[in-house]
PyMOL CGO cylinders between C-alpha atoms (Angstrom):
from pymol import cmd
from pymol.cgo import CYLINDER

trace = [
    CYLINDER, -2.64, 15.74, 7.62, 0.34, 14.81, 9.26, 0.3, 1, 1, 1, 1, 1, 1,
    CYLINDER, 0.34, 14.81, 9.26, 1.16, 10.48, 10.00, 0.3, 1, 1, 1, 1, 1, 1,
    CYLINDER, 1.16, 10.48, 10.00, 4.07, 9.25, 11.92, 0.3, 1, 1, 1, 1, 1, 1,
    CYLINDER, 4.07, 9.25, 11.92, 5.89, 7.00, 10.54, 0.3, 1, 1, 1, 1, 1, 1,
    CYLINDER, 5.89, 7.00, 10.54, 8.29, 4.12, 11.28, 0.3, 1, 1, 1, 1, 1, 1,
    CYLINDER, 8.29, 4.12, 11.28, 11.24, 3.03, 8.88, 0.3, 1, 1, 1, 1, 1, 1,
    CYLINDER, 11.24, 3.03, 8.88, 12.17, -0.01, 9.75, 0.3, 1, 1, 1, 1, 1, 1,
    CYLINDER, 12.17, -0.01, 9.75, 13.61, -0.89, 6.39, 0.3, 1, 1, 1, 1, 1, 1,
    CYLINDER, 13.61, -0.89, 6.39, 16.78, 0.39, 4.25, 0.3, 1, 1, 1, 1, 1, 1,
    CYLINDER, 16.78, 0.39, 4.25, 14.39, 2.33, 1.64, 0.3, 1, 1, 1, 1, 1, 1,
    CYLINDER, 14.39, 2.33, 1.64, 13.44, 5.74, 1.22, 0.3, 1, 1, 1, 1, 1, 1,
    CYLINDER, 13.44, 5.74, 1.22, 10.12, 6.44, 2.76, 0.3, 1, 1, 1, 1, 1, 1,
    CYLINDER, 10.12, 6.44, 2.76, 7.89, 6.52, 0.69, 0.3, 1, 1, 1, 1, 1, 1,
    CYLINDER, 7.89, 6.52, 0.69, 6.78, 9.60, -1.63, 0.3, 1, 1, 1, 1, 1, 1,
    CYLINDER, 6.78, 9.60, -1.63, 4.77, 11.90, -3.90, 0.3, 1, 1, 1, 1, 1, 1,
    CYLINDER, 4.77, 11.90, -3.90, 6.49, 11.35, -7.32, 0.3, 1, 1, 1, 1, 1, 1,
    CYLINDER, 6.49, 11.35, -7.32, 4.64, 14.55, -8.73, 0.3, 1, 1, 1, 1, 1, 1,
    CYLINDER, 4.64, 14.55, -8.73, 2.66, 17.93, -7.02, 0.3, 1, 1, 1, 1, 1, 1,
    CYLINDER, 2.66, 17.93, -7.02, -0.97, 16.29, -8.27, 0.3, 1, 1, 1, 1, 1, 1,
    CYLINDER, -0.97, 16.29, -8.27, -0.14, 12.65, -7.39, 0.3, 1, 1, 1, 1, 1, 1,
    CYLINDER, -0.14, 12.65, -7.39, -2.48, 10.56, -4.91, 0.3, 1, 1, 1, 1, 1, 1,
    CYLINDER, -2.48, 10.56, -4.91, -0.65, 7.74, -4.15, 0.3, 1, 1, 1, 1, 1, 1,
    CYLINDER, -0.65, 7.74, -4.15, 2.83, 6.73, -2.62, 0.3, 1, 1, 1, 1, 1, 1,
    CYLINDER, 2.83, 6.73, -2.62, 4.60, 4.23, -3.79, 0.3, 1, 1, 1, 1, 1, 1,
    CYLINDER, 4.60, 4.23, -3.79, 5.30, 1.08, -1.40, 0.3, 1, 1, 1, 1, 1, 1,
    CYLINDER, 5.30, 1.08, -1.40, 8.23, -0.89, -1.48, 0.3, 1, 1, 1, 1, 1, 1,
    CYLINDER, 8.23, -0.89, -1.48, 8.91, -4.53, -0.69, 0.3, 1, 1, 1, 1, 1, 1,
    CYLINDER, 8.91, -4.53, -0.69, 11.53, -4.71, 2.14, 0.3, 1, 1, 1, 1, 1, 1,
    CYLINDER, 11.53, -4.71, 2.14, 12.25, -8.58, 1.97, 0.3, 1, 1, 1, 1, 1, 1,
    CYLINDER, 12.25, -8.58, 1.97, 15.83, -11.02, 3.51, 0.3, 1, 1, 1, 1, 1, 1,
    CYLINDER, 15.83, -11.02, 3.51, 15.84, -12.49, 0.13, 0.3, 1, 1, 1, 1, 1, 1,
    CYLINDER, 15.84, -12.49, 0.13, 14.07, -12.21, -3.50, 0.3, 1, 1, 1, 1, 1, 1,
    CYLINDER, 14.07, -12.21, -3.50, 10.69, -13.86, -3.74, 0.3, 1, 1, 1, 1, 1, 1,
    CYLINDER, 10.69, -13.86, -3.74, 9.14, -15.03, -7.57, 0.3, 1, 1, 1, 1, 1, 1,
    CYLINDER, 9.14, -15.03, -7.57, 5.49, -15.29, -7.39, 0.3, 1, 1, 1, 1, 1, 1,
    CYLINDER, 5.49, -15.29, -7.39, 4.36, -18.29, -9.94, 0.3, 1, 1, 1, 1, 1, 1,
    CYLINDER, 4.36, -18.29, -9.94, 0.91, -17.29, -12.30, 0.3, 1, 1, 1, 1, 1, 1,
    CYLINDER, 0.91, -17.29, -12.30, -1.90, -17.23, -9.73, 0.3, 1, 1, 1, 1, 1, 1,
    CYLINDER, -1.90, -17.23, -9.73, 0.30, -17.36, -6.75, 0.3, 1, 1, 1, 1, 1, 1,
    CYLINDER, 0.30, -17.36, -6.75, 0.04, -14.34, -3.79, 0.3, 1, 1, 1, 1, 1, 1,
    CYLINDER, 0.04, -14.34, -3.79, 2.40, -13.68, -1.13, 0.3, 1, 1, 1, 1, 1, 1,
    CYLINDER, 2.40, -13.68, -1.13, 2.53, -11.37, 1.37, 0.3, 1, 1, 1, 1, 1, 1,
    CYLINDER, 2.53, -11.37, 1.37, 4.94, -8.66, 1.06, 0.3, 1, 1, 1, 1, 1, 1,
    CYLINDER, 4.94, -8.66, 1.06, 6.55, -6.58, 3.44, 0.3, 1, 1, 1, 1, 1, 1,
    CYLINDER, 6.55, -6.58, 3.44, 7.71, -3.01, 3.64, 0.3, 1, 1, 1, 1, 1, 1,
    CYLINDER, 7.71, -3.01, 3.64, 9.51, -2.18, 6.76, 0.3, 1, 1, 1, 1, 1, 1,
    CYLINDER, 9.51, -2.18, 6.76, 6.89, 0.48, 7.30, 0.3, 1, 1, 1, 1, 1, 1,
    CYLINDER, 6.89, 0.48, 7.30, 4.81, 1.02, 10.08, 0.3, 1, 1, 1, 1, 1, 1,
    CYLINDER, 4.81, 1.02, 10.08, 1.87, 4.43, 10.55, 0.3, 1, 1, 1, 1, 1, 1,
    CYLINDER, 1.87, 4.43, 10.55, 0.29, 6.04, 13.23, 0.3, 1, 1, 1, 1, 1, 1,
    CYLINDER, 0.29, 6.04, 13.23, -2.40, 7.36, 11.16, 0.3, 1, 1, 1, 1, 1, 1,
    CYLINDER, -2.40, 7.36, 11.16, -4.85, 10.17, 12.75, 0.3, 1, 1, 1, 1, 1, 1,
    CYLINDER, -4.85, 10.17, 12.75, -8.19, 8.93, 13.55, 0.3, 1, 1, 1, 1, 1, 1,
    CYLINDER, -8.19, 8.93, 13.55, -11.08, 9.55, 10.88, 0.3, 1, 1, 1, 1, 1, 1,
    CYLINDER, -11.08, 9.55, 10.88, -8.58, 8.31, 7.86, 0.3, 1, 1, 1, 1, 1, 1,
    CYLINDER, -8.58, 8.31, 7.86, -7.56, 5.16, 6.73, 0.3, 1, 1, 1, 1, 1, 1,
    CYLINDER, -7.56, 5.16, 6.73, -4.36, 4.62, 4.20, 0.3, 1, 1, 1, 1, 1, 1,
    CYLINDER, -4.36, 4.62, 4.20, -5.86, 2.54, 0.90, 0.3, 1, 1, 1, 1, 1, 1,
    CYLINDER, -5.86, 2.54, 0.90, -3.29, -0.44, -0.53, 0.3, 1, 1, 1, 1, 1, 1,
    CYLINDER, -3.29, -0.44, -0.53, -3.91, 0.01, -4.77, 0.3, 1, 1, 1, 1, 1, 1,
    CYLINDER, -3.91, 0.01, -4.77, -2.17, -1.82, -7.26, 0.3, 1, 1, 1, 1, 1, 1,
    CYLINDER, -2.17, -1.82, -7.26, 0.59, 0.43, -9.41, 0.3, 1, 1, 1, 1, 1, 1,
    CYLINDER, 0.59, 0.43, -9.41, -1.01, 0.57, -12.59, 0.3, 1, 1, 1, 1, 1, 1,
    CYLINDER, -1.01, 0.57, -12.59, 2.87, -0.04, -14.28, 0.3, 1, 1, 1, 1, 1, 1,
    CYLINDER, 2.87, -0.04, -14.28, 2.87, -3.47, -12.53, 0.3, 1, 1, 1, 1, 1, 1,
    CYLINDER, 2.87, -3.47, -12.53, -0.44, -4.76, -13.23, 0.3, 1, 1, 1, 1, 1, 1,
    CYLINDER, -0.44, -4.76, -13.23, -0.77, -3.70, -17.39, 0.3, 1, 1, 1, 1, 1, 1,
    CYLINDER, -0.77, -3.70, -17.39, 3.18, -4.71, -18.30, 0.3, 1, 1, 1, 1, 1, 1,
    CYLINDER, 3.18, -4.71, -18.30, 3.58, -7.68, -15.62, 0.3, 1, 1, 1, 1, 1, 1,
    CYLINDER, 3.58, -7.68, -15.62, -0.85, -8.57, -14.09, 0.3, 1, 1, 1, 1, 1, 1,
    CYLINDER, -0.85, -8.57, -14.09, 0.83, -8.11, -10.54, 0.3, 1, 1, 1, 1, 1, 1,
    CYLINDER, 0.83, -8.11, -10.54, -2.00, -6.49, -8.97, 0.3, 1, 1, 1, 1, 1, 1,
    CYLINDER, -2.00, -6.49, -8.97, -2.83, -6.02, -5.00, 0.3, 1, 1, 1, 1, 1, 1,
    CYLINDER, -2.83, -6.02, -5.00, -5.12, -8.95, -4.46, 0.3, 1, 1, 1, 1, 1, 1,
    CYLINDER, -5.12, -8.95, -4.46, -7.58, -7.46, -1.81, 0.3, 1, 1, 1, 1, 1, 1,
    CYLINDER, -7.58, -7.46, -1.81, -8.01, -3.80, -3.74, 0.3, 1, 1, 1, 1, 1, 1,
    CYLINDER, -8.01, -3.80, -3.74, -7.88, -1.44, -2.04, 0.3, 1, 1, 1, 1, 1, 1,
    CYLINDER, -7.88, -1.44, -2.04, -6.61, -2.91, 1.37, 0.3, 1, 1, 1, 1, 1, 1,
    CYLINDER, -6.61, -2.91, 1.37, -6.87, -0.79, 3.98, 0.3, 1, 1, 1, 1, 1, 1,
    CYLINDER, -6.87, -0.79, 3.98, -5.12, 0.49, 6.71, 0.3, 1, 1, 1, 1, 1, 1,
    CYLINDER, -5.12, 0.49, 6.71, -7.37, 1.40, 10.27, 0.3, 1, 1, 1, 1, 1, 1,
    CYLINDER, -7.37, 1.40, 10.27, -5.86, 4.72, 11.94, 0.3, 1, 1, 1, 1, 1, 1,
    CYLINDER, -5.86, 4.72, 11.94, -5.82, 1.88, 15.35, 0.3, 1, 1, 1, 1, 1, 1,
    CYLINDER, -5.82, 1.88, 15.35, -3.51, -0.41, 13.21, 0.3, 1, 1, 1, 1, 1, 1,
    CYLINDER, -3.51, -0.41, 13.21, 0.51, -0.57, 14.17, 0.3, 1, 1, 1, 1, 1, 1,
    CYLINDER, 0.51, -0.57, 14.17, 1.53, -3.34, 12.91, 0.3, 1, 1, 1, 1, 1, 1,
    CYLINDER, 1.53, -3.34, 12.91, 4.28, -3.55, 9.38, 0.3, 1, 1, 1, 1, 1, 1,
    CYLINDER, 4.28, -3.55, 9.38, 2.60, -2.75, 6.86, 0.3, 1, 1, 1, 1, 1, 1,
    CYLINDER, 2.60, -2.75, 6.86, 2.73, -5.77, 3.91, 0.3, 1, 1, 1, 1, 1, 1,
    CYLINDER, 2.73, -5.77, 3.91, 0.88, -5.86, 0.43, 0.3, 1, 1, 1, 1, 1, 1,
    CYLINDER, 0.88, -5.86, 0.43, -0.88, -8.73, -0.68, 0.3, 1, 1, 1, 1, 1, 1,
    CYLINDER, -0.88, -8.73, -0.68, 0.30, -9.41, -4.17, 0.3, 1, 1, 1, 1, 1, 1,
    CYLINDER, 0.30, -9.41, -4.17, -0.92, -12.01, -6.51, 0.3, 1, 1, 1, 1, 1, 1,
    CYLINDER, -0.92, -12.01, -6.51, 0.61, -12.54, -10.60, 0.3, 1, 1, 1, 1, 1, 1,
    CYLINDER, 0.61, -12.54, -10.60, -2.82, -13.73, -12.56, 0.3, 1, 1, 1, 1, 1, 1,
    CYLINDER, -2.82, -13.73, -12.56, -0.24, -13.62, -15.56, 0.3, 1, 1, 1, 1, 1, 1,
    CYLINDER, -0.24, -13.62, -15.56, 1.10, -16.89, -17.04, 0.3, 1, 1, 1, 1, 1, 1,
    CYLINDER, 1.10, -16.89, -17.04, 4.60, -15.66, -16.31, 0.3, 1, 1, 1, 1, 1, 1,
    CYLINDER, 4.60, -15.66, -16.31, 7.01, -16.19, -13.19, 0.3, 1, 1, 1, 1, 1, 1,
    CYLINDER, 7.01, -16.19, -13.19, 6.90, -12.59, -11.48, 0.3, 1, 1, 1, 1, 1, 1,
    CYLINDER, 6.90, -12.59, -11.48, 10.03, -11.55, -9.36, 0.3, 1, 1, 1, 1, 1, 1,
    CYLINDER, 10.03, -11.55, -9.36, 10.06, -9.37, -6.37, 0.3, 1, 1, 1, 1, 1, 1,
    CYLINDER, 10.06, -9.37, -6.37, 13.19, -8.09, -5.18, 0.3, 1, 1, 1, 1, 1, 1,
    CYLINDER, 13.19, -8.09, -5.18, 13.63, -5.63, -2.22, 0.3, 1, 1, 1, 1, 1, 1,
    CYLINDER, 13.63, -5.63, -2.22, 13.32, -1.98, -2.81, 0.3, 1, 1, 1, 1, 1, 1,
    CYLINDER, 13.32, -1.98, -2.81, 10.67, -2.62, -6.22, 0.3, 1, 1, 1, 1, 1, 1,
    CYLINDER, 10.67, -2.62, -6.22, 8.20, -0.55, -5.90, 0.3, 1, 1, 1, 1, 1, 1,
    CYLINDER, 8.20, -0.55, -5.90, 4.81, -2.55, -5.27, 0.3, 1, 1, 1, 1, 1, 1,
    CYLINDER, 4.81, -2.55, -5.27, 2.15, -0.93, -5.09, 0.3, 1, 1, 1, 1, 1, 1,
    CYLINDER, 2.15, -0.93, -5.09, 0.69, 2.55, -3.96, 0.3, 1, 1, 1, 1, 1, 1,
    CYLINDER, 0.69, 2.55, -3.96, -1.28, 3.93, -0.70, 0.3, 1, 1, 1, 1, 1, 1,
    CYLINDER, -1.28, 3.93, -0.70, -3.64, 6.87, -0.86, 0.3, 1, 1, 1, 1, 1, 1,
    CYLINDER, -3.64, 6.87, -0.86, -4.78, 8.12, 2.31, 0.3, 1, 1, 1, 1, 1, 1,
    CYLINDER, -4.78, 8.12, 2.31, -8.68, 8.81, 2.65, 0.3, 1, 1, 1, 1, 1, 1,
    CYLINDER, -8.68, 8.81, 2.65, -11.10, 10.24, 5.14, 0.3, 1, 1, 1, 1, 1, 1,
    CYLINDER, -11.10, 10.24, 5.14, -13.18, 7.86, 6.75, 0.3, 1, 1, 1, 1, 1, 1,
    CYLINDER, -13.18, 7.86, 6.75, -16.62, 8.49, 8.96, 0.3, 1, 1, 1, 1, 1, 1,
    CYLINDER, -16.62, 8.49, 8.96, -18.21, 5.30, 10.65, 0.3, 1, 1, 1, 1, 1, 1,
    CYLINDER, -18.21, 5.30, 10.65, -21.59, 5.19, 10.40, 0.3, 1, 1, 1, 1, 1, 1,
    CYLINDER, -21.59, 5.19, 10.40, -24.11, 4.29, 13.31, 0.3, 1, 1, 1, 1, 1, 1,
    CYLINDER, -24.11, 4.29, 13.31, -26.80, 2.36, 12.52, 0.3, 1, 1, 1, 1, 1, 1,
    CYLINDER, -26.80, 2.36, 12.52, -30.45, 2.88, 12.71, 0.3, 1, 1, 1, 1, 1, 1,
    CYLINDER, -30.45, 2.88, 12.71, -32.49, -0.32, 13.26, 0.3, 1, 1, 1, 1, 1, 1,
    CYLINDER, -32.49, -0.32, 13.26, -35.74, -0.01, 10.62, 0.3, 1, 1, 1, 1, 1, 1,
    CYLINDER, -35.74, -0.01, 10.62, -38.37, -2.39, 9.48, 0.3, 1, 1, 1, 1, 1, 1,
    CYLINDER, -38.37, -2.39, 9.48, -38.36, -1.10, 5.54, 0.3, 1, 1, 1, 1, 1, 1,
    CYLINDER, -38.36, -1.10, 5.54, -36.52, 1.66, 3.72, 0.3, 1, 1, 1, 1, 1, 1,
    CYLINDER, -36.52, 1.66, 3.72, -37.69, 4.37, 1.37, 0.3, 1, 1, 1, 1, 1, 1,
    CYLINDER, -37.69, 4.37, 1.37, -38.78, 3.38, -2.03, 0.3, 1, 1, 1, 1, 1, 1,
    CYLINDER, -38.78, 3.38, -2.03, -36.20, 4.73, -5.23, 0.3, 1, 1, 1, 1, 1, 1,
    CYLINDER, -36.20, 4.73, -5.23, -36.72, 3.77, -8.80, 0.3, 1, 1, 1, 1, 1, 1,
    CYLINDER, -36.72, 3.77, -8.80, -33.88, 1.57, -8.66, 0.3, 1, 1, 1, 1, 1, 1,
    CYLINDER, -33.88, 1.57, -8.66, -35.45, -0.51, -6.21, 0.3, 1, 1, 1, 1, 1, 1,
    CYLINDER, -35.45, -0.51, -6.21, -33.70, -3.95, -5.51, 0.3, 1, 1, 1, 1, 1, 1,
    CYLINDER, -33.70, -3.95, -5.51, -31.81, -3.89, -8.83, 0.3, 1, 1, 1, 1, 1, 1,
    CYLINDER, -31.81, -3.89, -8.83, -28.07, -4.74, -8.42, 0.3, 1, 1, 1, 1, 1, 1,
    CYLINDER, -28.07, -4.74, -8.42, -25.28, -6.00, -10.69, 0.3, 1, 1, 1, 1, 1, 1,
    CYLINDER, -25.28, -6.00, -10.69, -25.82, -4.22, -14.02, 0.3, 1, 1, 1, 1, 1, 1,
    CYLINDER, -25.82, -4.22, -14.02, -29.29, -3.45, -13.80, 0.3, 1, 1, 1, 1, 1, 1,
    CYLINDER, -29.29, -3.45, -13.80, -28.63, 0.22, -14.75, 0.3, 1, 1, 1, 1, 1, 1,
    CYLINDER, -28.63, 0.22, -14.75, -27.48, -0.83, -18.03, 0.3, 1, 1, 1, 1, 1, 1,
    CYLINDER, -27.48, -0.83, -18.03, -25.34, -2.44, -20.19, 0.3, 1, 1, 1, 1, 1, 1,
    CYLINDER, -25.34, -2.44, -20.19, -21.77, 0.74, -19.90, 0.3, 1, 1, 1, 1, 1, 1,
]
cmd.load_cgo(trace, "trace")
C-alpha cells in the first residue's frame, strides 16, 4: 500500500523502527512546548497530512513507552484517520498521571497503524438469529 504524504513540519517522516513493527511513530510538531497538567488533554499536532487509498483507515494508538513510564495515553484509542480526510493530522493526548507531562516538538507521541476497512450496508430486519450468548454483554462470558 502506498499513501502520499505531506511534511509540513521539520521532522523526519515518520517510520518503521524494526522489519515486524506495526506502528509509526508520530511526532508533535508544535511553535512552542506545551505541559499537559494530570487529567488535562490537548490536541497535538504533527505537521503531517495523508492521502490514504480508499478501503483503509490509519489508527492513532498510544506508544506503550509513554503511557506505562509517564500515563500519557491517546485519549480517543484508536483515533482514526478516513482515507477522505486531508486535514493535519493531531493526536489527542491526555496525562491521567498525577504528574505535570511535557511535550516538546519532535517527541515522539504516539503511533499509527494503517488497517483495511470495508463499510458495511445495512439490512433492515425485524429480529436476528438466536446464539447462546444471546443479549449478554459486559462480562457475561466470564470473569478473564
Amino acid at each position: 500500500m502506498k499513501v502520499k504524504i505531506i511534511n509540513k513540519s521539520n521532522n523526519e517522516l515518520p517510520a518503521y523502527e524494526t522489519s515486524a513493527s506495526a506502528g509509526l511513530d508520530l511526532r508533535a510538531f508544535i511553535p512552542e512546548s506545551i505541559t499537559l497538567l494530570p487529567l488535562e488533554r490537548k490536541l497535538i499536532k504533527t505537521g503531517l497530512f495523508l492521502e490514504i487509498p480508499e478501503g483503509y483507515e490509519a489508527q492513532v494508538r498510544p506508544r506503550s513507552g509513554l503511557a506505562l513510564k509517564n500515563g500519557i495515553t491517546v485519549l480517543n484509542s484508536p483515533g482514526t484517520i478516513d482515507a477522505d480526510y486531508r486535514g493535519e493530522i493531531g493526536v489527542i493526548l491526555v496525562n491521567i498521571s498525577q504528574d505535570n507531562f511535557e511535550i516538546n516538538s519532535g517527541d515522539r507521541i504516539a503511533q499509527m497503524v494503517f488497517a483495511k476497512v470495508k463499510q458495511a450496508k445495512w439490512i433492515l430486519a425485524e429480529e436476528l438469529s438466536e446464539t447462546e450468548r444471546g443479549e449478554g454483554g459486559f462480562g457475561s462470558t466470564g470473569k478473564n
